[in-house]
N, C-alpha and C positions, 0 to 999 in steps of 0.2 A: 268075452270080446277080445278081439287081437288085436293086441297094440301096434300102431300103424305108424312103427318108425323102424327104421332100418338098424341092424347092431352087427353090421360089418366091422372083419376086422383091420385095425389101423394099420397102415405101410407110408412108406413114402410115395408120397404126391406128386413130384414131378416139381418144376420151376416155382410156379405160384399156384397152390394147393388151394380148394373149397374147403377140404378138411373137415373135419369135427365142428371147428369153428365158426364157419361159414365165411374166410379171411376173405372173400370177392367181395364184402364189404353192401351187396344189396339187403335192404332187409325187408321180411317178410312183407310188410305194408304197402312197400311203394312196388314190390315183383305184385301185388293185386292191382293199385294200379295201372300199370302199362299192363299185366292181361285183359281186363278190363276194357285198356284202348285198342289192343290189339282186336281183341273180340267183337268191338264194334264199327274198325274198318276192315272185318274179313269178309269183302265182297268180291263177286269174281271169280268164284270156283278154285279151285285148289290153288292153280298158276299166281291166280291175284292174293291169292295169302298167303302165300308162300312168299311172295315180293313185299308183303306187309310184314310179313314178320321177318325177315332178313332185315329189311331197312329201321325197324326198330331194333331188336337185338343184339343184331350184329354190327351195325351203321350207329344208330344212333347211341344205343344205351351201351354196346361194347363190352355185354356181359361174356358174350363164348366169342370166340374167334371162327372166322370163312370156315377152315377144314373141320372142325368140331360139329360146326351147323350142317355142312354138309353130309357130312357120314352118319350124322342122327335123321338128316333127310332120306339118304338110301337105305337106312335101314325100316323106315316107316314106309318105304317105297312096296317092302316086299311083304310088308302087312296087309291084310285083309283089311277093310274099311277106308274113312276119308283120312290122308297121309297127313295133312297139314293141322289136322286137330292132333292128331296121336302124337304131331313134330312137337306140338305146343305141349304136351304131357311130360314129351322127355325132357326137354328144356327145362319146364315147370322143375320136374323131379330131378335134373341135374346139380339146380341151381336151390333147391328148398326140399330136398326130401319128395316124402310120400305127399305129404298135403299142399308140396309147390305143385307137383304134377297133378291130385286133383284138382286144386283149384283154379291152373290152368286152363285143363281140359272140359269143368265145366261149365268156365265163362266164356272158352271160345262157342263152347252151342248156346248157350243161354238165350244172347240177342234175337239169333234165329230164330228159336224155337218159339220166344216171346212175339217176332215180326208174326210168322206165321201162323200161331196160332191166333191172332189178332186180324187177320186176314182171314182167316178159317172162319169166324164167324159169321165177319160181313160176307162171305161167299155165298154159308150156306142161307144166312137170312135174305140175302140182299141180290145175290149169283153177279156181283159188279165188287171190284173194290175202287171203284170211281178215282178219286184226287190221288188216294193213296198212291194207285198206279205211275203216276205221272211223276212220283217224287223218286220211285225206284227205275224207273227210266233214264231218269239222270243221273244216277247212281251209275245206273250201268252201263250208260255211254262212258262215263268219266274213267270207270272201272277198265274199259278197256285199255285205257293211255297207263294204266298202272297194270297191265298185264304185259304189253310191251314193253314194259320200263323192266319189267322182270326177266323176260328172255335175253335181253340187252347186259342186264348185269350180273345175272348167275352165269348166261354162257360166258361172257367175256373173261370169268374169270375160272372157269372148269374147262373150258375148250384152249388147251395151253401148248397143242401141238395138233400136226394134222391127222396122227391117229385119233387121240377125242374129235376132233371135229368130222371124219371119218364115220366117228360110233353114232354121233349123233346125227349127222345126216341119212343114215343108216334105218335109225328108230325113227327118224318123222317118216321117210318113205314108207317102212313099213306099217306105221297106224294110221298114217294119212291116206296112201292110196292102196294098200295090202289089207287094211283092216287087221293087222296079224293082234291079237291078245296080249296087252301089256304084259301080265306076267312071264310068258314068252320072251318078249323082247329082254325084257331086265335077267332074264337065264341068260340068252345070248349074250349079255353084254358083260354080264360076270365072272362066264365060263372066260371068254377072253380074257377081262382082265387079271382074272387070278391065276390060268397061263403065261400072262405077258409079267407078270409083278414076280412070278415063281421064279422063271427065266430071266428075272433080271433085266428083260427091254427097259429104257428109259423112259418113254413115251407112257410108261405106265407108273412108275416110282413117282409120289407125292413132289413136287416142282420138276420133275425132266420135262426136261424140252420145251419147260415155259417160256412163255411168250406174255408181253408187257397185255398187264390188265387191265382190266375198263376202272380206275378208281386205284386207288389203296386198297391192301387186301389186309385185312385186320389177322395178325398172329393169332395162334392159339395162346400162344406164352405171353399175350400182350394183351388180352380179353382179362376181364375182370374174375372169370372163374379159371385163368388159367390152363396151363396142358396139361400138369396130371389129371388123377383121377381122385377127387371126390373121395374121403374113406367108405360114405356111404353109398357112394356108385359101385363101389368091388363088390363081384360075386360072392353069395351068403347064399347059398341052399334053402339053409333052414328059412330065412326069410321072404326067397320068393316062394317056397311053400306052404307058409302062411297066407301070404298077400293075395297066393294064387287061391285058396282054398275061400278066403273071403268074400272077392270077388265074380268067383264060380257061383258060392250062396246066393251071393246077389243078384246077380245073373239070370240062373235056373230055376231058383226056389220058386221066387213069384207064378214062372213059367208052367212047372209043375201042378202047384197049387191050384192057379186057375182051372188046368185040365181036368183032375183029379175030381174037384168039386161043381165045375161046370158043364163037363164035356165037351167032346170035341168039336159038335156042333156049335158052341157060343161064340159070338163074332170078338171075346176076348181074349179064349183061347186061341182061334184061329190067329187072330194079330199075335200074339205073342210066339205061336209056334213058327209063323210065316215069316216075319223079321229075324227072330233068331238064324233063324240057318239064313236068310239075307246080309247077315252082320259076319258068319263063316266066306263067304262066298263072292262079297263082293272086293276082288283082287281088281287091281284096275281103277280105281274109281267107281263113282257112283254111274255112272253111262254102261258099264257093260253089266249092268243089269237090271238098270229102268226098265229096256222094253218087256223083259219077264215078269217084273212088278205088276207094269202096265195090263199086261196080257191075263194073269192071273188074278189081278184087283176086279178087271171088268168080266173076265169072261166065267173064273169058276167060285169064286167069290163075289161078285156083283154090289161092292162097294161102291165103283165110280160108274159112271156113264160115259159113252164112248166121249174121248175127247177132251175128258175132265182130268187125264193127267199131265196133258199140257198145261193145263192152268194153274194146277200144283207146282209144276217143274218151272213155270213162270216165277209163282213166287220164291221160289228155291234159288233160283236165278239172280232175282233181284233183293234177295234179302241176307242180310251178313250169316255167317256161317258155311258150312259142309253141303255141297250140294243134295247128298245123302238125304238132309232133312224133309225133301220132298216123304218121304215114305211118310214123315207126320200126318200130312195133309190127306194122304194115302187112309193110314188108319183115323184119323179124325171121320172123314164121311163116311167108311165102312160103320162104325158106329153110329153117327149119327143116323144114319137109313135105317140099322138094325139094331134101334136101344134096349131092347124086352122090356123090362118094365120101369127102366127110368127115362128120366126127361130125356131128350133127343140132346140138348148141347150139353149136358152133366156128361150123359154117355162117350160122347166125342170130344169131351175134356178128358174125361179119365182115358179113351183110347190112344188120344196126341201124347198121355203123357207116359202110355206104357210103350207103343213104338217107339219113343226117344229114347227110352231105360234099357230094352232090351238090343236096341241098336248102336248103343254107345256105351253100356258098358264091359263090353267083350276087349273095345277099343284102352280100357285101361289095363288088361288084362294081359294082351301082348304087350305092352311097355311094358310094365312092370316085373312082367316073368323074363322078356328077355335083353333090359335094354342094360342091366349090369354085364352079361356078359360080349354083347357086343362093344360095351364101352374097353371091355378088356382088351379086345382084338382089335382097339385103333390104331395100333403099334404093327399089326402084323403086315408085312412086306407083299403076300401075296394076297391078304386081304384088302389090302389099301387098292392094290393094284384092280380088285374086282370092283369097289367101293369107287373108284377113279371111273372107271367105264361104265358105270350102274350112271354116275352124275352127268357123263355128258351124252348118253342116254336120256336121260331123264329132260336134257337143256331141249334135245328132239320131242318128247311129248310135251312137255311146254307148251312148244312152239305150235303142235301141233294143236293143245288148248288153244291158244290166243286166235288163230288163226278161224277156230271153230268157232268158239265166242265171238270174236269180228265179223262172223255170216250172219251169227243169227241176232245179232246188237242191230249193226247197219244193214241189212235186208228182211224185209218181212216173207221173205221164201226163198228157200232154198233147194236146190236139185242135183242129184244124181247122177253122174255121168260115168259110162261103160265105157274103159278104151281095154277089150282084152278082160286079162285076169283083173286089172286095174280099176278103179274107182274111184273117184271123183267128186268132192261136192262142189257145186258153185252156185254161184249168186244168182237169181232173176234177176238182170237187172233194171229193169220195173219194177221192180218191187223195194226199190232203194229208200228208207226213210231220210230225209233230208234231214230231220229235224236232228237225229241219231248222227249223221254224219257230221252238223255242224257242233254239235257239244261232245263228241270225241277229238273233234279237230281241236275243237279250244283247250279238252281239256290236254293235250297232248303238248300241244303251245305254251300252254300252263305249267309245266311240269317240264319238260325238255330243253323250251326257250328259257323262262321266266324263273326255272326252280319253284315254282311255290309247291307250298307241301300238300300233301295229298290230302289231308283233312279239311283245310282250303279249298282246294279242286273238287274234292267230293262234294263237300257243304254247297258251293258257289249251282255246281252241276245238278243238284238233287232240287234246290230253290228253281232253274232255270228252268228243269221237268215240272213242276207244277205248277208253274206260272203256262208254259208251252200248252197245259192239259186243259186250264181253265180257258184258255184263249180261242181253245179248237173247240172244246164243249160247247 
């Protein structure tokens, strides 16, 4: 077995070093609790976790500093899979080694995969999950007043001149009305910056041409891990070649295994070949490759029934975690339809639990193999400059999340509009839930006006969704 600790070699660390030591002074115990809490207010899709774990890490708890959070952000940006769980791995393993970043990255899915697959059941015994529903309702009106709060305080404090706010207006037009491929936009927005950072433009240099930020912007030198680097964060070869060769086992073996001894017809092997390459692939988010999921679950695999991945992507929705997690839900009923000779929910327990394995651990697999040497290249001038334009980039998809979130929160349908090459979605608006509309408004009141913390806001809005459900039932 490989020992799953890093044996980089020691240098100097910068201002206030992690070090050998671990001198940031968190200790392992209390970094599981806040992933722990982190994990269980990751609702909201990427935007809304992203704004969760900023406002703890970096706001509250003060472990990494704005620009450290940021650049471990762009760099999980150009990962394959869901960004904000792979954010929580590097952080994890920033701040604790190998087994801060596992155990990060497995309590950020944990909750979810426990909501849903808890909801899987009742679906498929019951095809309602009655009260449940009405608690994540309010979840997720609340959730949107903390996805605003997100565009609000990461642009505020990445868009520092009108070039950023340039890029970023840039990247919402393009995914908003162009539909253009995130990964796409973040090339464009990198090419730029590592031109503009090469070249010496200021508008791209780490503070030119800043402009006053929404808040205090917490140093790196002034975060509790500090701005060097970690001795265990410097590139070691030999140890991402370990880590990688580990993690690959883990990975693939199972993958293998099943085919080998089941063929390829078994709806085990199927899940497992079919996620795999869905955990290569999905660049973007989990949205530019649902409808393929979708398309391929129902029509050449015949796991769902038409219509039953919206009620998946419901719960995925409204339940903490990666919205990715939908694919659970995905393989949970492919098996349950197609058990061979065991019980229908054993089968679709063991199928929820190999989609999750084979979907998220590829996700420790790019941290780990490359997040030493991007920590090396925080320094670099025309990297930074790329890494600067990647983020306010990034503040444009956001917005573009919250915005999308806010249709399908406050509107029960949404529409399509052609102007040109142009697209459009917009609200019916008959189709406005009022109920949605008034516990976003409070929860927003709540949080904007009042400051109360989101834990608060969540809890208050989640009790006010099932009280609303039993009322209408």
């Amino acid at each position: 077995m490989v020992e799953m600790t890093e044996n980089a070699p020691a240098g100097q660390a910068g201002k206030k070093s992690a070090g050998e030591g671990h001198h940031h002074g968190v200790s392992f115990a209390e970094a599981f609790r806040v992933w722990l809490r982190v994990a269980a207010l990751s609702f909201g899709g990427p935007a809304g976790q992203i704004a969760v774990m900023h406002r703890i890490i970096v706001d509250e708890k003060r472990w990494i500093g704005e620009h450290r959070f940021l650049h471990a952000l762009n760099y999980c940006m150009l990962l394959p899979g869901p960004e904000a769980q792979q954010l929580a791995v590097y952080i994890g393993w920033l701040m604790h080694r190998t087994w801060g970043g596992l155990v990060a990255g497995v309590l950020f899915v944990l909750p979810g995969f426990l909501s849903i697959l808890g909801l899987s059941y009742i679906y498929a015994a019951y095809g309602s999950v009655g009260i449940v529903a009405g608690l994540f309702f309010g979840l997720k009106a609340a959730v949107l007043a903390v996805v605003v709060q997100a565009v609000i305080r990461i642009g505020g404090r990445a868009l520092r001149n009108r070039v950023m706010l340039a890029i970023a207006a840039a990247a919402f037009v393009a995914i908003f009305f162009l539909h253009v491929q995130f990964p796409l936009i973040v090339l464009a927005a990198a090419i730029a910056g590592f031109l503009g950072g090469r070249f010496g433009i200021a508008a791209f240099s780490p503070g030119g041409g800043h402009k006053a930020a929404s808040g205090a912007v917490l140093s790196d030198a002034d975060s509790a891990l500090g701005e060097g680097i970690p001795d265990h964060a410097r590139p070691n070869l030999a140890w991402s070649l370990r880590i990688s060769a580990v993690l690959l086992a883990l990975w693939l073996v199972p993958v293998a295994t099943l085919y080998v001894f089941f063929g390829p017809g078994n709806v085990f092997s199927q899940i497992s070949l079919f996620f795999s390459k869905m955990a290569v692939v999905t660049f973007g988010g989990a949205y530019a490759v649902l409808a393929y999921v979708a398309q391929e679950a129902v029509q050449h695999f015949g796991w769902l029934k038409p219509g039953e991945m919206l009620d998946g992507l419901g719960m995925a929705e409204t339940t903490p975690g990666p919205l990715i997690m939908v694919v659970q839900f995905v393989g949970f009923m492919g098996a349950f339809r197609n058990p061979g000779s065991l019980d229908p929910m054993l089968a679709a327990t063991l199928a929820a639990i190999l989609t999750t394995w084979v979907t998220f651990v590829p996700c420790f697999l790019w941290i780990f193999l490359g997040a030493p040497f991007i920590e090396k290249l925080r320094g670099n001038v025309a990297l930074a400059g790329a890494m600067s334009a990647i983020t306010a980039a990034v503040v444009g998809v956001i917005l573009n999340l919250a915005i999308w979130f806010g249709l399908h929160t406050l509107f029960a349908e949404v529409a399509s509009v052609s102007f040109g090459s142009l697209q459009l979605d917009v609200p019916v608006l008959q189709s406005a839930v009022p109920s949605a509309i008034a516990l976003a408004a409070a929860a927003a009141v709540a949080i904007f006006r009042f400051k109360t913390s989101v834990i608060t806001t969540l809890l208050a809005c989640a009790i006010a969704g099932m009280l609303w459900t039993l009322a209408v039932s």
